[in-house]
C-alpha positions in Angstrom: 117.8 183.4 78.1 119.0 181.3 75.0 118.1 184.4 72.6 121.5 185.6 71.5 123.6 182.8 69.8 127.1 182.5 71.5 130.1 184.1 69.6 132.5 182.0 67.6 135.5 182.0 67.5 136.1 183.1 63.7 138.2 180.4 61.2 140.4 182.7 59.8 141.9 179.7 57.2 139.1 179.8 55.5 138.9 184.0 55.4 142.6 183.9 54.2 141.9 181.2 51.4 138.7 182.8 50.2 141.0 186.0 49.7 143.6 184.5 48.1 141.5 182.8 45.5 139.4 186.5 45.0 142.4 188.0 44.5 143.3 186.2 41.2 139.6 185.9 40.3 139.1 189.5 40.0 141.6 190.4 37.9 141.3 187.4 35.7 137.8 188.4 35.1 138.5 192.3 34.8 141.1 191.6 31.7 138.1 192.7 29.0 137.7 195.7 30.8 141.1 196.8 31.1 141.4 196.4 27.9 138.8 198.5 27.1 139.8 201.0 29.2 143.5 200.9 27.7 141.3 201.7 23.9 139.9 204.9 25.3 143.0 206.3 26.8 144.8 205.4 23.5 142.3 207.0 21.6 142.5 210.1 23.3 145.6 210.9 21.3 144.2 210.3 18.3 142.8 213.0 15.9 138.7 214.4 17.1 136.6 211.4 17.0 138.8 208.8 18.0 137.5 208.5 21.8 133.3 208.8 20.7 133.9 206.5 18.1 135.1 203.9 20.9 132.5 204.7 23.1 129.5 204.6 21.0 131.1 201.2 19.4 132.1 200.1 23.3 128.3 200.5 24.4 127.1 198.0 21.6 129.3 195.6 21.9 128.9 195.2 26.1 125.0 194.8 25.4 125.6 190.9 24.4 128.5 190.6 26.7 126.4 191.5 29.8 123.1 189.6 28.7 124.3 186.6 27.6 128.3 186.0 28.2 128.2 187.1 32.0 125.1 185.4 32.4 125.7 182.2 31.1 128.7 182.4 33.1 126.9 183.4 36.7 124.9 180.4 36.2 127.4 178.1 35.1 130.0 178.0 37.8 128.1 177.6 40.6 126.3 174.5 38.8 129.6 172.7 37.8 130.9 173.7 41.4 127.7 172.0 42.9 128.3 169.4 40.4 131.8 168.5 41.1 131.6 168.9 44.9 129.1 165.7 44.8 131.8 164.1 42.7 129.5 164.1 39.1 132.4 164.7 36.9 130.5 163.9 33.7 127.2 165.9 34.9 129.8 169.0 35.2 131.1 168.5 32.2 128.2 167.9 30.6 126.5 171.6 31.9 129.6 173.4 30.8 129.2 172.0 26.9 125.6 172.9 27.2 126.0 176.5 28.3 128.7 176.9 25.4 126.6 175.7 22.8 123.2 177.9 23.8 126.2 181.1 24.5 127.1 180.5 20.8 124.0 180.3 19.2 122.4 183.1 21.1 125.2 185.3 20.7 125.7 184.3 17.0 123.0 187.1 15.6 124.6 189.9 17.0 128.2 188.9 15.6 127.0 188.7 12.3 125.2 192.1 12.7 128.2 194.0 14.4 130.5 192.8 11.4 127.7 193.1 8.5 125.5 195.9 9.4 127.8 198.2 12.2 127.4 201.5 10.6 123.8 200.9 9.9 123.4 200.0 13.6 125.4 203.2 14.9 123.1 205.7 12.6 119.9 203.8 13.3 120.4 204.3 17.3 122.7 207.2 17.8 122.4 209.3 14.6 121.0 212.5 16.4 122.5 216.5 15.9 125.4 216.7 15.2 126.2 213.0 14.5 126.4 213.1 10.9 126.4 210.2 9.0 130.1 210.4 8.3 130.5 209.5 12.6 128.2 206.3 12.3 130.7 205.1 9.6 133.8 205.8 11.9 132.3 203.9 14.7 130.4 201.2 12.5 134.1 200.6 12.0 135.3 200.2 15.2 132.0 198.1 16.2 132.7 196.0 13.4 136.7 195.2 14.6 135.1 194.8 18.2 132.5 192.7 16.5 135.3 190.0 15.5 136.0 189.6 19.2 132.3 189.0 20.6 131.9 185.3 20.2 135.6 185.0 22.2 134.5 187.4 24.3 130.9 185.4 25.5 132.4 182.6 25.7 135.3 183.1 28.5 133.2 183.1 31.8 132.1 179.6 30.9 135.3 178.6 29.9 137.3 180.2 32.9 134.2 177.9 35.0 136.5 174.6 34.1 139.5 176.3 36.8 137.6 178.2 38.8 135.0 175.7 39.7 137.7 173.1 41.3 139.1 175.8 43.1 141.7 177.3 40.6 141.5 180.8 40.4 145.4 181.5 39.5 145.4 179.6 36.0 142.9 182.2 34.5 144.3 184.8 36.2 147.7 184.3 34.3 146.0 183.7 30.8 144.7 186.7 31.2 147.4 188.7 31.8 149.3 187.2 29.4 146.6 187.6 26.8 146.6 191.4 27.9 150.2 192.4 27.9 149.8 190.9 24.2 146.9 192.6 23.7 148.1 195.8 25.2 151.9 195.7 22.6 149.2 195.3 19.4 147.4 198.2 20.6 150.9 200.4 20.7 151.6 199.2 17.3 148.1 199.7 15.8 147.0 202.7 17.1 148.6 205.1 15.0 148.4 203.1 11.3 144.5 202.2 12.1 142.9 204.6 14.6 140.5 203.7 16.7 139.9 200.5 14.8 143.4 199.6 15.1 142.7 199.6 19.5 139.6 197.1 18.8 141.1 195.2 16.2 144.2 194.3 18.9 141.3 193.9 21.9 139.9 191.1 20.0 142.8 189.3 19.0 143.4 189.3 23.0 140.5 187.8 23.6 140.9 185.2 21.0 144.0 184.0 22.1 143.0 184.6 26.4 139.4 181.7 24.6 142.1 179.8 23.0 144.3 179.6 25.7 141.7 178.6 28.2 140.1 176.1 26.4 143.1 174.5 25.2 144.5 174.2 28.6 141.2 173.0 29.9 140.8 170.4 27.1 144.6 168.8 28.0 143.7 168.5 31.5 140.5 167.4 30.9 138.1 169.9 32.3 136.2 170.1 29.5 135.0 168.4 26.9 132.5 169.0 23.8 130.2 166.6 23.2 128.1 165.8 20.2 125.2 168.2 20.8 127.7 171.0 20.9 129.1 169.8 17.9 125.7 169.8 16.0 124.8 173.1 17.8 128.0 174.6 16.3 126.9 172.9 12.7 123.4 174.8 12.9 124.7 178.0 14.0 127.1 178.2 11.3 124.7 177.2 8.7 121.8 180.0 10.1 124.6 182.7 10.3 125.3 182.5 6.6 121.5 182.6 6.2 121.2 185.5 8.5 124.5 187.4 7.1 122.5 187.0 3.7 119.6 188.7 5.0 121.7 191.8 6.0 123.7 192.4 3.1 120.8 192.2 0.7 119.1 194.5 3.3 121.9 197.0 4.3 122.0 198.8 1.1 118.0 199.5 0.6 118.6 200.2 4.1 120.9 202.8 4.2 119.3 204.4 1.2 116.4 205.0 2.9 118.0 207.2 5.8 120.1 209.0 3.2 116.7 210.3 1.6 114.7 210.7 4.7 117.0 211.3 7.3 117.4 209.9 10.5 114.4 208.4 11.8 114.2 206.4 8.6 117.5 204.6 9.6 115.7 203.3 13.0 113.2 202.5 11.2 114.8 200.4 8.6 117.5 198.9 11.4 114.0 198.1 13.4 112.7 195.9 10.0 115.8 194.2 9.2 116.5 193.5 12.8 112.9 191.5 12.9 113.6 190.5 9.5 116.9 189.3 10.7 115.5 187.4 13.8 112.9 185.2 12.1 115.2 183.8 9.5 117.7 183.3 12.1 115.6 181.6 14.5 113.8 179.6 11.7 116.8 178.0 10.0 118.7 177.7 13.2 115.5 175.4 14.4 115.6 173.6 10.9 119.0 172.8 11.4 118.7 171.7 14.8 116.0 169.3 14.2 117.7 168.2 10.7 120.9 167.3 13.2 118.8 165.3 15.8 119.1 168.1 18.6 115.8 169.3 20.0 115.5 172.3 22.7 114.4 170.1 25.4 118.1 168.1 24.8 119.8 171.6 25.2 118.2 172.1 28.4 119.3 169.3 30.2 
């Protein structure tokens, strides 16, 4: 009665190419957690602490990743694919350098907190019981050393968008690996000198040199390029980062003073005050910069 559509035949090229582009895609995009995963089973040998320490550290440093380097990511490739399917090179192009400049300056506050402020951070949110004070500096340290990775972390979905979104899934997939079997031989040789910091130290050099890789590659096939807005972006950042790492060392030893004498609430509390503290100057001189360059928000959003 014309209800039910008639079965078709299914085009089983197209199944077999969308697998063998997944394939590559998954575990090109599942190197950071391997890594991470590689940390805690390496930590398990070492002395009591070494494994809490990476998971308190781990559960800090993901909070950025997910909010701002998969998302900017998610919405990225799909753009540039969109993009390059209607043949707008330059419009692709032009998205990916956008999304990489907002990924850096958004991410940009919590790098400078993770490597300024980490054990202040672990007391203030997880200083409870039995977690003396002595544990937030043991995994302030480790956040710190994961810390150093962050911004090369963020920024990896966007730049893996410059293969994947013409269809190369492969390229990435071999950076990464390559990057991991690196990261994996500093972890062997680091553990056992450094701890658990020695793991996270060796996880971000991987993802420094899996960024570096990536970008480099993209940048000699032309896939990507940086244009002056980035550039300035970059410029601002660095110049509200200093203001903002300024902010937290003047800050971090009033702070932790305070939770010394009144215990642990007092550290959330403090953490709470220099966080906003924090913010505001961020966001302030990072504005001044920005309008000082010539960049205004409205040319970031296009």
């Amino acid at each position: 009665i014309g209800v039910l559509q008639r079965l078709r035949r299914p085009h089983w090229a197209r199944v077999r190419d969308f697998f063998i582009r997944l394939g590559p895609a998954i575990i090109g995009s599942a190197s950071p957690q391997i890594a991470v995963l590689a940390d805690t089973i390496l930590s398990s040998m070492l002395p009591d602490g070494g494994v809490s320490s990476i998971s308190y550290a781990e559960r800090l440093y993901q909070l950025p990743v997910g909010v701002i380097g998969i998302a900017a990511g998610t919405v990225l490739l799909p753009e540039m694919s969109r993009r390059l399917a209607a043949g707008d090179e330059a419009g692709a192009l032009h998205a990916q350098s956008r999304t990489m400049a907002l990924t850096v300056a958004l991410a940009a506050p919590f790098f400078i907190a993770f490597d300024t402020i980490p054990e202040l951070i672990v007391a203030g949110l997880f200083q409870r019981g039995k977690f003396s004070m002595a544990d937030a500096y043991a995994a302030g340290d480790v956040l710190a050393a994961y810390g150093a990775g962050l911004m090369a972390l963020v920024l990896i979905a966007s730049a893996r968008a410059s293969f994947q979104a013409r269809g190369d899934t492969r390229t990435p997939m071999l950076i990464a690996l390559a990057a991991l079997a690196g990261n994996v031989a500093l972890k062997i040789v680091l553990f056992r000198p450094l701890g658990a910091v020695g793991l996270a130290t060796a996880t971000s050099v991987g993802l420094w040199i899996n960024l570096a890789a990536l970008v480099g590659l993209a940048l000699a096939q032309e896939g990507m390029r940086f244009d002056a807005v980035f550039v300035k972006t970059l410029g601002a950042t660095f110049v509200a980062c200093v203001f903002l790492a300024a902010v937290a060392i003047f800050g971090r030893s009033s702070a932790l003073a305070l939770g010394a004498h009144f215990g642990a609430l007092a550290n959330l509390v403090a953490l709470t005050a220099l966080a906003l503290v924090g913010a505001l100057a961020y966001a302030g001189v990072l504005l001044g910069a920005l309008r000082a360059s010539g960049v205004t928000i409205a040319s970031l959003r296009r």
